[in-house]
C-alpha positions as CSV (number, residue, x, y, z in Angstrom):
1,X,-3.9,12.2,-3.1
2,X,-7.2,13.8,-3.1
3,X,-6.5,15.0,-7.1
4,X,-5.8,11.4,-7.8
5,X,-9.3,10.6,-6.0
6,X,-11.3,12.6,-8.1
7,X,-9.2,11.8,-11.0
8,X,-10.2,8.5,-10.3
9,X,-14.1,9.3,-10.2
10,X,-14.2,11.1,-13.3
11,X,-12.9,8.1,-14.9
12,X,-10.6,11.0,-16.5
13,X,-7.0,10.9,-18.2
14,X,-4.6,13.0,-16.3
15,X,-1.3,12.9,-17.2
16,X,0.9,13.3,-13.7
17,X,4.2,13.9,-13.3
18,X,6.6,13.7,-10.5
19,X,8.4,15.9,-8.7
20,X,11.6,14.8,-6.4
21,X,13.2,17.7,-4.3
22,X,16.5,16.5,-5.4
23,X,16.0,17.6,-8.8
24,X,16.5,21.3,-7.9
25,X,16.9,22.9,-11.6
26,X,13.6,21.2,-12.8
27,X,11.9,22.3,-9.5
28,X,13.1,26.1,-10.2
29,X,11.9,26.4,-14.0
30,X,8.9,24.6,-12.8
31,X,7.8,26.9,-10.2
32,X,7.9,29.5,-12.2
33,X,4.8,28.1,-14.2
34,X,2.5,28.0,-10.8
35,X,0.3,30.6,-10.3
36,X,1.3,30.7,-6.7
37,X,5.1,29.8,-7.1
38,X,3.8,26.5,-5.1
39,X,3.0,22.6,-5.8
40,X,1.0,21.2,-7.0
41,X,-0.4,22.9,-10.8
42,X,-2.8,21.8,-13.2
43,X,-1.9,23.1,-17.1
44,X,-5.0,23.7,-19.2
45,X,-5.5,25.2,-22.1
46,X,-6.6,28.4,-20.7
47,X,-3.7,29.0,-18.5
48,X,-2.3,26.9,-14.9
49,X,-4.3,26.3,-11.5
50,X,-2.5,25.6,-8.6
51,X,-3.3,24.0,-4.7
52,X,-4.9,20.8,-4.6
53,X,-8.3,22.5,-4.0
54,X,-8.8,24.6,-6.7
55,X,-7.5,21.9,-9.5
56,X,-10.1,19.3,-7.8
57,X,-12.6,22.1,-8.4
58,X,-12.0,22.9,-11.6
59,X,-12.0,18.9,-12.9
60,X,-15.3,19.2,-11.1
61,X,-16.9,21.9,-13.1
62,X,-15.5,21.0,-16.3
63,X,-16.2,16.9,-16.3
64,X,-19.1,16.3,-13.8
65,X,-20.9,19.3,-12.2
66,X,-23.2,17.7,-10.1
67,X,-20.5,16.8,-7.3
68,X,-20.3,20.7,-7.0
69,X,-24.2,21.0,-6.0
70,X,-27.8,21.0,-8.5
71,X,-28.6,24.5,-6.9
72,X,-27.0,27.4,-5.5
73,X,-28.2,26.7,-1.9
74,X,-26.4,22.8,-2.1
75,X,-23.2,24.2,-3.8
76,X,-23.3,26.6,-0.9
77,X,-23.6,23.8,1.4
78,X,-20.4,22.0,-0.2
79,X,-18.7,25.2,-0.2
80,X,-19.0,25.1,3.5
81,X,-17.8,21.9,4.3
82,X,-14.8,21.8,2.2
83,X,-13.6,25.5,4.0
84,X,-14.6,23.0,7.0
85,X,-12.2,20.3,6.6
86,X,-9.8,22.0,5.3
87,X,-9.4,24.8,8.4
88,X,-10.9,23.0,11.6
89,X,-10.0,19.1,10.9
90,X,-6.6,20.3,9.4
91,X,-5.7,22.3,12.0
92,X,-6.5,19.8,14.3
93,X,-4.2,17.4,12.0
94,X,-1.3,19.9,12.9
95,X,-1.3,19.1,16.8
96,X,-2.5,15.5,16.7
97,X,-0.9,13.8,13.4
98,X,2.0,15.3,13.2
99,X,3.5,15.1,16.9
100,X,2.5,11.0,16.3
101,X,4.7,11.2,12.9
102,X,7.6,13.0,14.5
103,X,6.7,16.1,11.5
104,X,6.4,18.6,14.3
105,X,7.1,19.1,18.0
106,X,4.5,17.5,20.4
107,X,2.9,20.3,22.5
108,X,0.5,18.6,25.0
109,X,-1.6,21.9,25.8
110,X,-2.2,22.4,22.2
111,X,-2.8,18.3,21.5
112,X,-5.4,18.3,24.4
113,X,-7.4,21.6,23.6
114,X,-7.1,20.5,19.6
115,X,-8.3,17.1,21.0
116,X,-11.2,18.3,22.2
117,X,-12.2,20.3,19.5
118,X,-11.9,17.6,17.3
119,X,-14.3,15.1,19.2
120,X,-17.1,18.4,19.0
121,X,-16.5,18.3,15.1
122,X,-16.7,14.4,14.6
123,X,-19.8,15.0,16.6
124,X,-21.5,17.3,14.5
125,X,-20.5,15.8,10.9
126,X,-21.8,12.8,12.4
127,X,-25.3,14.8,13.3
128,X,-25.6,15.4,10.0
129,X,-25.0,12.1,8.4
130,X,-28.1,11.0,10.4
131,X,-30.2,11.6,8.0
132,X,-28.1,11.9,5.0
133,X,-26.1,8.9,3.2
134,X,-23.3,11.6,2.1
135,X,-22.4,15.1,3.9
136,X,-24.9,17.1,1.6
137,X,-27.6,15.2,0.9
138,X,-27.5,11.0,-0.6
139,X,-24.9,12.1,-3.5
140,X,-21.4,12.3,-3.3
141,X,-20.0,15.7,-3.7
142,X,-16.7,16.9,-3.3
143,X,-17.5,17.7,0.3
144,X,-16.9,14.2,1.0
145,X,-13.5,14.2,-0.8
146,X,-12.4,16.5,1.2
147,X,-13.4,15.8,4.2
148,X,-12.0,12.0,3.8
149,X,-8.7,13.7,2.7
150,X,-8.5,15.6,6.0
151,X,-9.7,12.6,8.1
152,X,-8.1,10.2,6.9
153,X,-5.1,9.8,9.0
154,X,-6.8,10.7,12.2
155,X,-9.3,7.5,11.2
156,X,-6.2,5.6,10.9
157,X,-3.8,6.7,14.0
158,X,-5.8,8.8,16.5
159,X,-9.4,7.5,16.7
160,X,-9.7,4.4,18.2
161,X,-12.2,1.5,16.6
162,X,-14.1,1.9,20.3
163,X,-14.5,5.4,19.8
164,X,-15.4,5.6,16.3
165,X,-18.7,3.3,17.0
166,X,-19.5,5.1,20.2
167,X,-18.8,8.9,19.5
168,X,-19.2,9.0,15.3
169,X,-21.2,5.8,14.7
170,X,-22.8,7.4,11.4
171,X,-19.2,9.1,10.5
172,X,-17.5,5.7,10.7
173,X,-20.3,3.6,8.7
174,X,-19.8,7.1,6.0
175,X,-15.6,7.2,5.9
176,X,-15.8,3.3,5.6
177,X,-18.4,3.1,2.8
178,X,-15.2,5.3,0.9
179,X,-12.6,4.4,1.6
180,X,-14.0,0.6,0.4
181,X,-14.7,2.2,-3.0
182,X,-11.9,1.3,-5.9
183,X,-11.5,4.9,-6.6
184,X,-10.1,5.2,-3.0
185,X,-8.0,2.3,-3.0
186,X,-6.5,3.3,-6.1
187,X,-5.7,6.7,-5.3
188,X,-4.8,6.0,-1.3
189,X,-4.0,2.5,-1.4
190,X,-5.9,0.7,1.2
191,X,-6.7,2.6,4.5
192,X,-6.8,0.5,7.8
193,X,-8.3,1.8,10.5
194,X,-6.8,1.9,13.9
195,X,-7.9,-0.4,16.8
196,X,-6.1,1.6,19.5
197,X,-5.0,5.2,19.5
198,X,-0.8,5.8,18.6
199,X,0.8,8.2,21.0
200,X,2.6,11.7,20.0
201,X,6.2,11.1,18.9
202,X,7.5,12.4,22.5
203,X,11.1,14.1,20.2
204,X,13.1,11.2,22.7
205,X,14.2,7.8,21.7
206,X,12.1,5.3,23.1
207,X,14.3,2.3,24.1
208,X,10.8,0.1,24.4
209,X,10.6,0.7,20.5
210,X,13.5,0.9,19.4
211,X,16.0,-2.0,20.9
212,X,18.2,-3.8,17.9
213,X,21.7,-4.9,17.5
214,X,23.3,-1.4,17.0
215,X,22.0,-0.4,20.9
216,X,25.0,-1.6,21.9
217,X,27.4,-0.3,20.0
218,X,26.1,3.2,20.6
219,X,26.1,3.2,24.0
220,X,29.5,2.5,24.1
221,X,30.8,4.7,21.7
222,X,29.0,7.3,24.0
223,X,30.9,6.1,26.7
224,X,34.4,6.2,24.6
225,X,33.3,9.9,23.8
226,X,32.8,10.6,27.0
227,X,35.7,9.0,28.6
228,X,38.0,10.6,26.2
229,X,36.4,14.3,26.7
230,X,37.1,13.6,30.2
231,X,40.8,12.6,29.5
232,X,41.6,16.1,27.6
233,X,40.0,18.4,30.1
234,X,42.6,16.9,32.7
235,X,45.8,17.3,30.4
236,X,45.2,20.9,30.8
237,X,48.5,22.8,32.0
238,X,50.0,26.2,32.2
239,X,51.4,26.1,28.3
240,X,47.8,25.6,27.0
241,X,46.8,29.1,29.0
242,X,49.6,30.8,27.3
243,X,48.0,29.8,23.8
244,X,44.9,30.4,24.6
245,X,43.6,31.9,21.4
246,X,45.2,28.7,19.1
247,X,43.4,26.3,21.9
248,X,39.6,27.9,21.3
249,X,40.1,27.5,17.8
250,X,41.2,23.8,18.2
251,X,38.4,23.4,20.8
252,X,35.5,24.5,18.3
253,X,36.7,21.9,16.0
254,X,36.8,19.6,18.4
255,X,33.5,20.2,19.1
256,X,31.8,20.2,15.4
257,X,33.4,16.8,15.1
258,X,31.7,15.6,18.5
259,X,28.5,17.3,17.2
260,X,29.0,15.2,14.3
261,X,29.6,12.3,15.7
262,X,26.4,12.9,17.8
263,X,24.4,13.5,14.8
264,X,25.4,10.6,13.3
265,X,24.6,8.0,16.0
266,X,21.3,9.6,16.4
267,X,20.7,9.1,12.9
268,X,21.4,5.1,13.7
269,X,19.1,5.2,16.8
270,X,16.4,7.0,15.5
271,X,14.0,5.2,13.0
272,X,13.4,6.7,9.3
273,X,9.7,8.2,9.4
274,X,9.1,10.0,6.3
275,X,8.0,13.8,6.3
276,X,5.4,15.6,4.0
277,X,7.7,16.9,1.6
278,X,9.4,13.7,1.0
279,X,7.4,12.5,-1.3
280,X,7.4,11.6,-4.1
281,X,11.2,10.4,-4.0
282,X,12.2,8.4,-6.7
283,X,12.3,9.8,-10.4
284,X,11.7,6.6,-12.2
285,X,11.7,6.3,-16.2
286,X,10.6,3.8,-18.2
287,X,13.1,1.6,-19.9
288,X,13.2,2.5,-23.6
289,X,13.2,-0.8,-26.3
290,X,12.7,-3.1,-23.5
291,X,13.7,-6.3,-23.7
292,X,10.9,-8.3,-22.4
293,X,9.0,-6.8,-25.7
294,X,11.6,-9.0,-27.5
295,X,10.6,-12.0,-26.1
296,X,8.3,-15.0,-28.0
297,X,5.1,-14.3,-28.2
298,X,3.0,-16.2,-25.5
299,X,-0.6,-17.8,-25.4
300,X,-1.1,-16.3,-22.1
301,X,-2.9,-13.5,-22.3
302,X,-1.8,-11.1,-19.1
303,X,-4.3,-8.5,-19.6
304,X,-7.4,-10.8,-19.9
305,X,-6.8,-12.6,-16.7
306,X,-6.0,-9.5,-14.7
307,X,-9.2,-8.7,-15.6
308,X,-10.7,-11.9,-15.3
309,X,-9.2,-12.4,-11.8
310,X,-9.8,-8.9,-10.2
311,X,-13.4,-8.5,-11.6
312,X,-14.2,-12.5,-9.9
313,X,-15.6,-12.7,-7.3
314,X,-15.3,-16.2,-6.9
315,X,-10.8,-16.3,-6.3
316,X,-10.6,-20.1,-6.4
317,X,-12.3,-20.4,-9.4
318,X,-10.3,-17.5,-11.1
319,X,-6.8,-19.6,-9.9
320,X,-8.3,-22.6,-11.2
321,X,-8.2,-20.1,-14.5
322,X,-5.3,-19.1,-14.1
323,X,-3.5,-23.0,-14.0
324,X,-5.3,-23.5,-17.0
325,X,-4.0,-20.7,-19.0
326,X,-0.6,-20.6,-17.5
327,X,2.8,-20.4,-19.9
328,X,5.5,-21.1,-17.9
329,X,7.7,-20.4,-21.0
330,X,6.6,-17.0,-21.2
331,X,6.0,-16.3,-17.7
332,X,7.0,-17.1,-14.4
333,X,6.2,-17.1,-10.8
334,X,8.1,-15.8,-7.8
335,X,8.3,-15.5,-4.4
336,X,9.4,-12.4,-2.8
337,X,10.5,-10.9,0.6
338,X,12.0,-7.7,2.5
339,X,14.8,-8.6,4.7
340,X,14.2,-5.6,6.9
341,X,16.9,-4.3,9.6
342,X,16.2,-4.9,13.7
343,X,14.4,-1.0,14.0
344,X,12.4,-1.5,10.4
345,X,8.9,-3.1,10.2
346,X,8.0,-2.2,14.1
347,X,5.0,-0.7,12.8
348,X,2.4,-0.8,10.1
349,X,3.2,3.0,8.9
350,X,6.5,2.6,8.4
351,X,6.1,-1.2,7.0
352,X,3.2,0.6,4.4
353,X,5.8,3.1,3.4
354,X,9.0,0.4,2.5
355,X,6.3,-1.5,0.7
356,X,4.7,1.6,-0.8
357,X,8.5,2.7,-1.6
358,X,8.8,-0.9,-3.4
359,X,6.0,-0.6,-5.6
360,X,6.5,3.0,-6.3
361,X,9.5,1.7,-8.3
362,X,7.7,-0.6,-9.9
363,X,4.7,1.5,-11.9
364,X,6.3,1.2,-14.9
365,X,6.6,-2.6,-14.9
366,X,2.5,-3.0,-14.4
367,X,2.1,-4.3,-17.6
368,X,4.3,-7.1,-17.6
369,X,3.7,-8.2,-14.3
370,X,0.6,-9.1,-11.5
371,X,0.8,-10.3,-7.8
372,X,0.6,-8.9,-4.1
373,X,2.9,-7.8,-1.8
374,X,1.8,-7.0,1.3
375,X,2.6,-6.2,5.3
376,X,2.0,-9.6,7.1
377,X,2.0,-9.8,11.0
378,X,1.6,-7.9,14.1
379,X,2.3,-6.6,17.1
380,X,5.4,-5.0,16.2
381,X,6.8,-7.7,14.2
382,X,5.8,-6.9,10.4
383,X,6.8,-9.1,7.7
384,X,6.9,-7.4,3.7
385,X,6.9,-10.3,1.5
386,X,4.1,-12.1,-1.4
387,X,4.2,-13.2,-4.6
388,X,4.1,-11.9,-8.5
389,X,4.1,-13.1,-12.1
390,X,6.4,-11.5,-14.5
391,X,7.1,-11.6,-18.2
392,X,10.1,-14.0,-18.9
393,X,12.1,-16.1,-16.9
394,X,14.7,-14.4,-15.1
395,X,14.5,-11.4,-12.9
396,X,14.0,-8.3,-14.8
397,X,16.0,-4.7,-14.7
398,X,13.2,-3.0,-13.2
399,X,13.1,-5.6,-10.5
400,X,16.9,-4.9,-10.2
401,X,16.8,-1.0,-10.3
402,X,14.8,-1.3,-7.4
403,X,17.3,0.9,-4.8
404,X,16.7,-1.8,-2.2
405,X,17.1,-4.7,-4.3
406,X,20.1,-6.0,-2.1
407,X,17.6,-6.5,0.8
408,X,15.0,-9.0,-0.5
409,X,14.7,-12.5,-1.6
410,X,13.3,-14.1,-4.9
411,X,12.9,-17.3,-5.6
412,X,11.4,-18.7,-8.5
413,X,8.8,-20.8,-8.0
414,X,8.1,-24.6,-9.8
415,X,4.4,-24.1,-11.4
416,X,4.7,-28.4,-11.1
417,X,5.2,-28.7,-7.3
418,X,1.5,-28.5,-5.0
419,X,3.2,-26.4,-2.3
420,X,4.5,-23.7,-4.8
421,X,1.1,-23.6,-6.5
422,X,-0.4,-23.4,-2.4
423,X,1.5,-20.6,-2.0
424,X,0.6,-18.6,-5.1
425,X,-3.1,-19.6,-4.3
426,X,-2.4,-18.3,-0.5
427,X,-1.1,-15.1,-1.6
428,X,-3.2,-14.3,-4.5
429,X,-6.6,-15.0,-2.7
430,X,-6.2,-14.0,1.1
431,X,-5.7,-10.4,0.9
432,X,-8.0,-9.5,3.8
433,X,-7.0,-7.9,7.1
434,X,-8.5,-10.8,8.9
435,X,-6.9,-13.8,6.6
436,X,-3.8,-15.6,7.5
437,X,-1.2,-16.5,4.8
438,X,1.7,-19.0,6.5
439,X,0.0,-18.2,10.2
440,X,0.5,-14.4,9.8
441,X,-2.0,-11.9,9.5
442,X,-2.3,-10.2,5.7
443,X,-2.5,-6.5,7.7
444,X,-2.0,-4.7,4.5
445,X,-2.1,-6.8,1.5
446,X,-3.5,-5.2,-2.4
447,X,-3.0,-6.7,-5.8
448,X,-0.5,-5.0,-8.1
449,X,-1.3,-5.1,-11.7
């Protein structure tokens, strides 16, 4: 993420690819290529860089060398705060944010002592910011994209809004004044800050969280498993001691099916929370000769009002625009929603990453398409649902390649009829964490174009 960052302040073209664990042969001729067998690698012309780091630094020196320091005593200084955040605030990551994503066992004695160590280095970055707009001095340098890479998800999980403008007043007003910026957004998506502090992810199912229509159903096949366990151990006679040795071997197979079994209702208890190397995971292409080129050319010009309507300030104006200039022949409007399961959509992570997942699908259809989709509600009751305009009429293959395409709704909307046009104005102008689209909070709402 933190590549795509500075990628993003260098204003530079950087050709990405991406790589899914799944595709094992391209992984293996691929490693071969990094200096340090490991992921990611930057190829230049003068060889390949690897870890994130080092490929950051390097598009530093060789687009825009002032982020790096104007003298040797300030690229000291930078030098020092990146080794900063990426030993003592990571390592603090490793027994706080992970235990709270289920990535690694929660150990409380290291949580607690990490804990505290962390509140004495928010205090001191925060000492320094007194003075200073950025972490070295009143320019940004790639100190501060390092350290917002390695805060990030402690900012939005662990550190309570109450905290934050108590104990790191100056720190908060600094990560926020970031993470607003469109080179953030672009590279993160958009951070939301926590209001309360998430608890470590104890390794136990927590009913509280995790009640839905398949409880049931599990606790009684537990009960069938158990009853039935129970039923063999007292059919035991006198011929199964005389074949002893055939009986363990039945008995171990018995028991890799139970584990199975086990494994497998755990699977439907526990809910999906994605783990570091799991991403990316979809190997999208782009679809070759694609039809919607074919189509009649229309007098609505997509790429001037994506412009004009992001760069507006003024949203109801830039709708009023938008009516103006619409083609429903070319174009059309629809409305769209994920029909998530009982355990999906309890909470905003794992809402962000279904949506994320959606959208991830989708990069390749950006230029036929704008709208938002966002996470709408709260409380543990998130809605992913919005509203996008597309090239043509009907709904196109990339819509339908999407791999959970079964789940959601579209409905096509009727340009003519006020409440369709209400909610395309709803959708396409409250985007703020504070805004209400059909009485539910936009928690997590962006504009994809």
């Amino acid at each position: 993420m933190k590549i795509l960052h500075i990628k993003n302040i260098l204003n530079i073209d950087l050709p990405l690819e991406s790589i899914n664990l799944e595709e094992k042969e391209k992984r293996n001729s691929l490693v071969q290529r990094t200096p340090t067998t490991t992921f990611p690698f930057l190829e230049t012309s003068n060889g390949n860089i690897s870890q994130s780091t080092a490929i950051i630094y390097y598009l530093c020196q060789k687009y825009k060398q002032e982020l790096l320091g104007e003298n040797p005593f300030e690229k000291g200084k930078i030098m020092q705060w990146i080794e900063f955040a990426n030993c003592e605030i990571l390592r603090c990551n490793k027994s706080i944010i992970y235990p709270i994503f289920g990535w690694s066992e929660f150990i409380k004695e290291d949580y607690d002592k990490n804990n505290n160590k962390l509140k004495e280095y928010l205090r001191l970055m925060d000492k320094n910011l007194e003075k200073n707009e950025f972490i070295v001095g009143n320019n940004l340098t790639l100190a501060d994209i390092e350290l917002f890479n390695s805060l990030r998800f402690l900012m939005m999980f662990h550190l309570p809004e109450a905290l934050r403008k108590k104990l790191i007043p100056n720190l908060n007003k600094w990560f926020e004044k970031i993470m607003n910026t469109k080179e953030a957004i672009e590279a993160y998506g958009r951070t939301v800050l926590c209001k309360n502090m998430l608890k470590p992810f104890s390794g136990k199912i927590c009913k509280k969280n995790l009640e839905n229509i398949n409880d049931n159903k599990v606790e009684k096949r537990d009960k069938e498993e158990k009853d039935s366990k129970d039923e063999n151990k007292g059919k035991k006679n006198k011929k199964e001691k005389k074949d002893k040795k055939e009986k363990q071997g039945n008995k171990k197979d018995n028991e890799q099916k139970d584990n199975n079994k086990q494994d497998e209702i755990k699977k439907e208890k526990e809910p999906y929370v994605p783990g570091l190397l799991e991403l990316p995971r979809f190997n999208i292409q782009e679809i070759e000769n694609n039809p919607l080129d074919s189509l009649p050319e229309s007098k609505f010009d997509l790429d001037k009002f994506k412009s004009d309507f992001i760069n507006n300030s003024n949203k109801k104006g830039a709708m009023r625009n938008f009516w103006k200039a619409y083609d429903p022949e070319g174009y059309s409007l629809w409305y769209i929603e994920y029909n998530n399961a009982p355990n999906e959509c309890v909470t905003l992570f794992r809402t962000c990453v279904i949506k994320g997942d959606i959208l991830e699908q989708l990069k390749y259809f950006k230029k036929y398409c704008f709208g938002v989709l966002g996470a709408y509600g709260g409380n543990g009751d998130y809605k992913i649902k919005g509203c996008m305009l597309w090239r043509g009429n009907e709904i196109p293959q990339e819509i339908k390649n999407i791999n959970c395409y079964d789940k959601m709704t579209f409905k096509k909307l009727d340009y003519n009829q006020k409440r369709d046009q209400q909610l395309v104005h709803d959708y396409w102008t409250k985007i703020g964490e504070k805004e209400k689209v059909f009485k539910k909070y936009a928690v997590d709402a962006r504009y994809f174009y």
